[in-house]
C-alpha positions as CSV (number, residue, x, y, z in Angstrom):
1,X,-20.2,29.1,16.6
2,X,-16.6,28.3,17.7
3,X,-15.4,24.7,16.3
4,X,-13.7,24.2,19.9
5,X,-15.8,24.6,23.4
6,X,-14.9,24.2,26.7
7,X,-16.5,21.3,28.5
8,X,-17.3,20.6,31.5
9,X,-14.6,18.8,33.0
10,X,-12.6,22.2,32.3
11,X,-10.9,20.7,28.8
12,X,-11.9,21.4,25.5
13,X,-14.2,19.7,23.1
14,X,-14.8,20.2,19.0
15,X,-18.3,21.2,18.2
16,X,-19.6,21.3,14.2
17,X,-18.3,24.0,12.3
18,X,-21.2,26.1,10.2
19,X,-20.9,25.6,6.5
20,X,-21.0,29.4,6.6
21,X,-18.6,30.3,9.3
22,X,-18.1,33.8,8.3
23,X,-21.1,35.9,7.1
24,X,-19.6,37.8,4.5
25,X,-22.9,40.1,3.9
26,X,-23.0,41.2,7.5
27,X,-22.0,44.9,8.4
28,X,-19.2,43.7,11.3
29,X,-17.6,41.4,8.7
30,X,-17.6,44.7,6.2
31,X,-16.1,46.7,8.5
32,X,-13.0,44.1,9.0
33,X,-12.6,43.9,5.1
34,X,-12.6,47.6,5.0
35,X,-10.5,48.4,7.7
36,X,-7.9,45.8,6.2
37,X,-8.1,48.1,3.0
38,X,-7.4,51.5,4.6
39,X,-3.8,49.8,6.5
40,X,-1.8,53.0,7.7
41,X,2.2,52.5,9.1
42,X,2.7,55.3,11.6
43,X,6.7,54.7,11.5
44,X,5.6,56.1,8.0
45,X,4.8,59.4,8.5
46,X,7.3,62.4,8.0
47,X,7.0,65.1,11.3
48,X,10.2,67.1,10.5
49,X,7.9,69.9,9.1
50,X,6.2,69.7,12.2
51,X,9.2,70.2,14.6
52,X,9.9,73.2,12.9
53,X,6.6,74.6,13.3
54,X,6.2,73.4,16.6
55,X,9.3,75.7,17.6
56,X,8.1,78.5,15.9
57,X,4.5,78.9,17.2
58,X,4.3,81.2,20.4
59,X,4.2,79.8,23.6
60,X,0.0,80.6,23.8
61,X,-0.7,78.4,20.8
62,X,1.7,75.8,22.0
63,X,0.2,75.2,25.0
64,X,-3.4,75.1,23.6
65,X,-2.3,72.7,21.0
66,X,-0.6,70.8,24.0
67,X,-4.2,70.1,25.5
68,X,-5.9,68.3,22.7
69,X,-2.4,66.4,22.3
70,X,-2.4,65.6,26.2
71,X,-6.3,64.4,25.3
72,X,-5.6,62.5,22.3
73,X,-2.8,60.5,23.8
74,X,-4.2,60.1,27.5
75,X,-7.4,58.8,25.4
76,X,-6.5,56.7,23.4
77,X,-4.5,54.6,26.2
78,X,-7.8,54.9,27.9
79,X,-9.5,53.3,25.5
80,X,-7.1,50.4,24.3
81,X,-7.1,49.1,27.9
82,X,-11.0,49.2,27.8
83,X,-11.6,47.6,24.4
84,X,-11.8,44.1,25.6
85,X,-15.1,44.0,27.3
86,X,-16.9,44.3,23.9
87,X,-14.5,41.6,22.4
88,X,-15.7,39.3,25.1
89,X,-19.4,40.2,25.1
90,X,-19.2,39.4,21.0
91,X,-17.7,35.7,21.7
92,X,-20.1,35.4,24.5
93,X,-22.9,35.8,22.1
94,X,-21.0,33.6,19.1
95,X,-20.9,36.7,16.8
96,X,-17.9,35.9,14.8
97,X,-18.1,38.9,12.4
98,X,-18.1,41.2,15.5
99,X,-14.6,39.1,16.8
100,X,-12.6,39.5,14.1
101,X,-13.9,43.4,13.8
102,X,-13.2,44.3,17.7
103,X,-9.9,42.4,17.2
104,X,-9.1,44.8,14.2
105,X,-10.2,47.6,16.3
106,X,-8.1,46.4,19.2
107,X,-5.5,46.6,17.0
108,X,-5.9,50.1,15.5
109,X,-6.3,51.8,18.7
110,X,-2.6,50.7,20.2
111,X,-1.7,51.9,16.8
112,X,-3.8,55.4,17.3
113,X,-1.8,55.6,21.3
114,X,1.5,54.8,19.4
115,X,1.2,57.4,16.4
116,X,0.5,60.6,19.2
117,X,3.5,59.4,20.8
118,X,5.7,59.2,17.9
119,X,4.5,62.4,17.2
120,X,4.9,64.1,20.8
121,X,8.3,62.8,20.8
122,X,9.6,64.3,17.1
123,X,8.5,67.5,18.2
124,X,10.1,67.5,21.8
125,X,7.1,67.2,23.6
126,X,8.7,65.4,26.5
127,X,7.2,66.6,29.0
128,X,5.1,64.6,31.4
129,X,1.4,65.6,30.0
130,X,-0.8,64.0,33.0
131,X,-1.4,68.1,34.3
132,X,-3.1,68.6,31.1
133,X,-6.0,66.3,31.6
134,X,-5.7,65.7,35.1
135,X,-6.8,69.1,36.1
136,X,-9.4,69.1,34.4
137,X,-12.2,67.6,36.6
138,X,-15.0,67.1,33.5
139,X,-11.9,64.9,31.8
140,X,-11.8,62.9,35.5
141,X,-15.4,61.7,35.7
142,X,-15.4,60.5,32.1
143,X,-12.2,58.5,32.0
144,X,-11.5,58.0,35.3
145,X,-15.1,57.0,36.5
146,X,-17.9,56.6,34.2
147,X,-15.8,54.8,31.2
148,X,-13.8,52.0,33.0
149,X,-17.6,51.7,35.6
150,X,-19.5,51.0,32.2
151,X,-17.3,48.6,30.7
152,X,-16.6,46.8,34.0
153,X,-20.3,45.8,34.3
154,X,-19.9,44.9,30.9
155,X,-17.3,42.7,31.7
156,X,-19.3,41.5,34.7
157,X,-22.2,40.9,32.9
158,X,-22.5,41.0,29.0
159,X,-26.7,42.2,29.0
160,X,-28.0,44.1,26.4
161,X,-28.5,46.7,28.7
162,X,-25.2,47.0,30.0
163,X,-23.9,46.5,26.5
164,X,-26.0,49.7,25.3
165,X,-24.9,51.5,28.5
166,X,-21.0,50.9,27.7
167,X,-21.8,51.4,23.6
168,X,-23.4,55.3,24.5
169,X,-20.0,55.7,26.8
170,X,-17.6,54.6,24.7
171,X,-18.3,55.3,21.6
172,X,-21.0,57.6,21.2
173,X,-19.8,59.8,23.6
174,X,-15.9,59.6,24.3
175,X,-15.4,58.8,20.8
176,X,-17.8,60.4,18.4
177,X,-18.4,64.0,20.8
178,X,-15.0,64.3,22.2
179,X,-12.3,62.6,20.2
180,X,-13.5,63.3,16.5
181,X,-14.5,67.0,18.1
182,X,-11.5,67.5,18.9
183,X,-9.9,66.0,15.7
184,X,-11.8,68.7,13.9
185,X,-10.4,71.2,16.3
186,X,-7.0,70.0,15.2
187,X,-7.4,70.4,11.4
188,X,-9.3,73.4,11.7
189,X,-6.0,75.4,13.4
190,X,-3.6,72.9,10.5
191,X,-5.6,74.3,7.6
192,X,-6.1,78.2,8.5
193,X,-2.8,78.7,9.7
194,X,-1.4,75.9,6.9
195,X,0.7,74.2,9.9
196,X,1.7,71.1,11.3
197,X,1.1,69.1,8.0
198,X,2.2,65.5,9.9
199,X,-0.2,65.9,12.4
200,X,-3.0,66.7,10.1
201,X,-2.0,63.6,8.3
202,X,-2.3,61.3,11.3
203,X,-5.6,62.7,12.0
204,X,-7.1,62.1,8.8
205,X,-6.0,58.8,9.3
206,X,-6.9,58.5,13.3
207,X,-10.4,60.1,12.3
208,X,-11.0,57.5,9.5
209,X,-10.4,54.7,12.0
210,X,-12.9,56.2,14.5
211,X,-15.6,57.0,12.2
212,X,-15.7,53.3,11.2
213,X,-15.2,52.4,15.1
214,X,-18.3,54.6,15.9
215,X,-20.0,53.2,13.1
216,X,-20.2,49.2,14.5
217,X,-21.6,50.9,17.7
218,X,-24.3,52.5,15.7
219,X,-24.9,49.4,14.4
220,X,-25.1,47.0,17.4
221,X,-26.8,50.0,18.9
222,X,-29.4,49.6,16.1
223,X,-29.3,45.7,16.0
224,X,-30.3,45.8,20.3
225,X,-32.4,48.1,19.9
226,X,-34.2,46.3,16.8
227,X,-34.5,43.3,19.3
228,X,-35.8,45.0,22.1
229,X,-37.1,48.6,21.5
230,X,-37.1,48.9,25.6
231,X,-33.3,49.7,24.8
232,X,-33.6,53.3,23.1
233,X,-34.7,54.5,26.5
234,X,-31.6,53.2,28.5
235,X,-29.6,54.6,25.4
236,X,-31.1,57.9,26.0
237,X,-31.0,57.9,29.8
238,X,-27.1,56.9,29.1
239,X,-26.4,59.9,26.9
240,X,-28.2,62.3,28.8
241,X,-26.7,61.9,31.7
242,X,-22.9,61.9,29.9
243,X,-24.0,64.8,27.6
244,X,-23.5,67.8,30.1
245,X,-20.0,65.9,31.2
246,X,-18.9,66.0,27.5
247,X,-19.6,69.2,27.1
248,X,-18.0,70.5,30.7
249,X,-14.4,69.0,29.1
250,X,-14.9,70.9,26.1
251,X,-15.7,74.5,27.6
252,X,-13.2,73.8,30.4
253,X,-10.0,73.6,28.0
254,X,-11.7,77.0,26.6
255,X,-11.4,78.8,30.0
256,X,-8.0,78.3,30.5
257,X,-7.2,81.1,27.9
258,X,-8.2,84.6,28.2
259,X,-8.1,85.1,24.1
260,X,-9.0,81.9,22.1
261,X,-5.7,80.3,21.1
262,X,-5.5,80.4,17.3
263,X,-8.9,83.1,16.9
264,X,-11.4,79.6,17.8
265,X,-15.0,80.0,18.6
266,X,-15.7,76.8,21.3
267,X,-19.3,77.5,20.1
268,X,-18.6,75.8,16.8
269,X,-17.0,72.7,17.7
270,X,-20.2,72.4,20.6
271,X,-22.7,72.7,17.6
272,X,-19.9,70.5,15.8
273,X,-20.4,67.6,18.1
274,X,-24.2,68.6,18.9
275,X,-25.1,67.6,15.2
276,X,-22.9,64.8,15.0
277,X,-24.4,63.2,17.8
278,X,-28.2,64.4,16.9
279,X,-27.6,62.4,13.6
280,X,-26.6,59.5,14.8
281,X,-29.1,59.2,17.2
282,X,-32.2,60.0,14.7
283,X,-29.9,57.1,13.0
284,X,-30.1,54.5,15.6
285,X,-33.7,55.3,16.2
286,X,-34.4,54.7,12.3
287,X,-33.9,50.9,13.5
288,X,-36.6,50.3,16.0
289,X,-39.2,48.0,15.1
290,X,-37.0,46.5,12.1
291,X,-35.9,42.9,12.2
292,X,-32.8,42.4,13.4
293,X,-31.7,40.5,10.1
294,X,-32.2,43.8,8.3
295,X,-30.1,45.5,10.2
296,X,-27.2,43.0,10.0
297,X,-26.8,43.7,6.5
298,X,-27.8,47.5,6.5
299,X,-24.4,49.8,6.2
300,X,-26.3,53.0,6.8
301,X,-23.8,54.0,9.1
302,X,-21.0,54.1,7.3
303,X,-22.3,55.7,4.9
304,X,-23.3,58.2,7.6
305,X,-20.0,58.1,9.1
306,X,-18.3,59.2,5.4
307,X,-21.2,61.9,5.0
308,X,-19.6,63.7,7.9
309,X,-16.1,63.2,6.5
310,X,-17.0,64.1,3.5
311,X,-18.6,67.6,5.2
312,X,-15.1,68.0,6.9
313,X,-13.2,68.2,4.3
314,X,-15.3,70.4,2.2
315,X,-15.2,72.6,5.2
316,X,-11.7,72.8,5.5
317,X,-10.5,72.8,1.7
318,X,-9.3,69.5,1.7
């Protein structure tokens, strides 16, 4: 509970503070803690390697690498301007843990828009990037339609169903299938061809931050879900109508190139992101018909979420 309220005459009023203001056991609260552990400085990161190799790759590779960048940085802006719905659905509902968690996460993701462009920008890649995602109409629906509609009604009105709705979009789907997809993407082509060490830095960090991000969805995906098992169906109707969009903006950056740019087989990264999300789903299910107290303390996600980092980096020799 807040310790000041508005009234009804429009000012403000105290109410009693809880003994235990902050839950210190619950998973949102965790999640802040952590993510105050794992502080990154992008100003801190060294890309003069990377402007080397950036001038010395061919003009094929350049410009494939120049779609996931367009992605990442387009995205990420996306996503910092639509953060705030959840942040106002969790002081809505008096969940402080989740606050100070979203607040973090608003945080991280300006920080994620301002590392691409510090990195776009020690390379020389100064060119406006808009016809990279632009034309690609899969990219269009999901940013440009079906994210900022989901976390409007949000906005409009903060029900577990619409909550659940904008939780699939955001995180489940934009998030864990297409950004972290197409962070493994990126350090698969840094680690065979052993180039572009900066970048591969910033997305080990970038992908740390977004694993725990998809992580609190899981969560509050669990913790509705535990409180009203009618929810797993509107979660599933959610993802399976986003599902064939995610995977049209994966296969349509593939058909732009005659040869795969850098010898990579789209079919991995599709089976990539089809376990990924298969696992977290079986994951949120694992919560239905749990008390919801159980599941405020349950960090089964992370853990999750560091299983599959853990895979990635035995996969690529890190």
């Amino acid at each position: 509970m807040s310790l000041v309220e508005h009234n009804t005459n429009g000012g403000e009023e105290l109410s009693p503070l809880p003994r235990a203001g902050v839950e210190w056991d619950s998973f949102p609260t965790h999640l802040f803690m952590t993510g105050n552990a794992r502080f990154w400085d992008p100003s801190a990161i060294d890309f003069s390697a990377d402007a080397v190799d950036w001038r010395e790759i061919d003009d094929g590779r350049r410009r494939a690498a120049t779609y996931l960048i367009a992605q990442f940085c387009a995205g990420e802006e996306a996503v910092t301007r639509h953060i705030q719905p959840f942040l106002r659905s969790a002081v809505a509902g008096r969940r402080l843990g989740d606050e100070m968690y979203l607040s973090q996460v608003a945080f991280e993701k300006s920080k994620h828009a301002e590392v691409f462009a510090l990195w776009s920008d020690a390379v020389g890649l100064s060119d406006d990037l808009t016809p990279y995602v632009e034309a690609n109409p899969f990219y269009r629906q999901i940013f440009g339609d079906e994210l900022p509609t989901a976390l409007a009604a949000l906005d409009d009105d903060p029900s577990p169903v619409n909550e659940i709705r904008a939780l699939v979009t955001y995180h489940q789907v934009v998030v864990g299938s297409l950004a972290l997809t197409g962070h493994h993407m990126v350090q698969r082509i840094c680690s065979t061809h052993g180039i572009l060490p900066g970048l591969r830095r910033v997305i080990r960090f970038v992908n740390a931050d977004e694993r725990r991000h998809v992580a609190w969805s899981s969560y509050t995906c669990r913790r509705l879900i535990a409180d009203d098992d009618a929810l797993w169906d509107v979660a599933l109707t959610r993802l399976g109508e986003l599902t064939p969009l995610a995977l049209g903006m994966i296969n349509w950056v593939d058909e732009q190139f005659e040869t795969p740019p850098f010898g990579l087989d789209n079919a991995q990264f599709i089976a990539h992101a089809a376990d990924r999300a298969s696992r977290r789903l079986d994951a949120i299910a694992a919560a239905r018909g749990r008390p919801v107290a159980e599941i405020d303390v349950d960090y089964s996600p992370e853990a999750l979420e560091d299983s599959f980092g853990n895979e990635d980096d035995a996969a690529l020799g890190a």
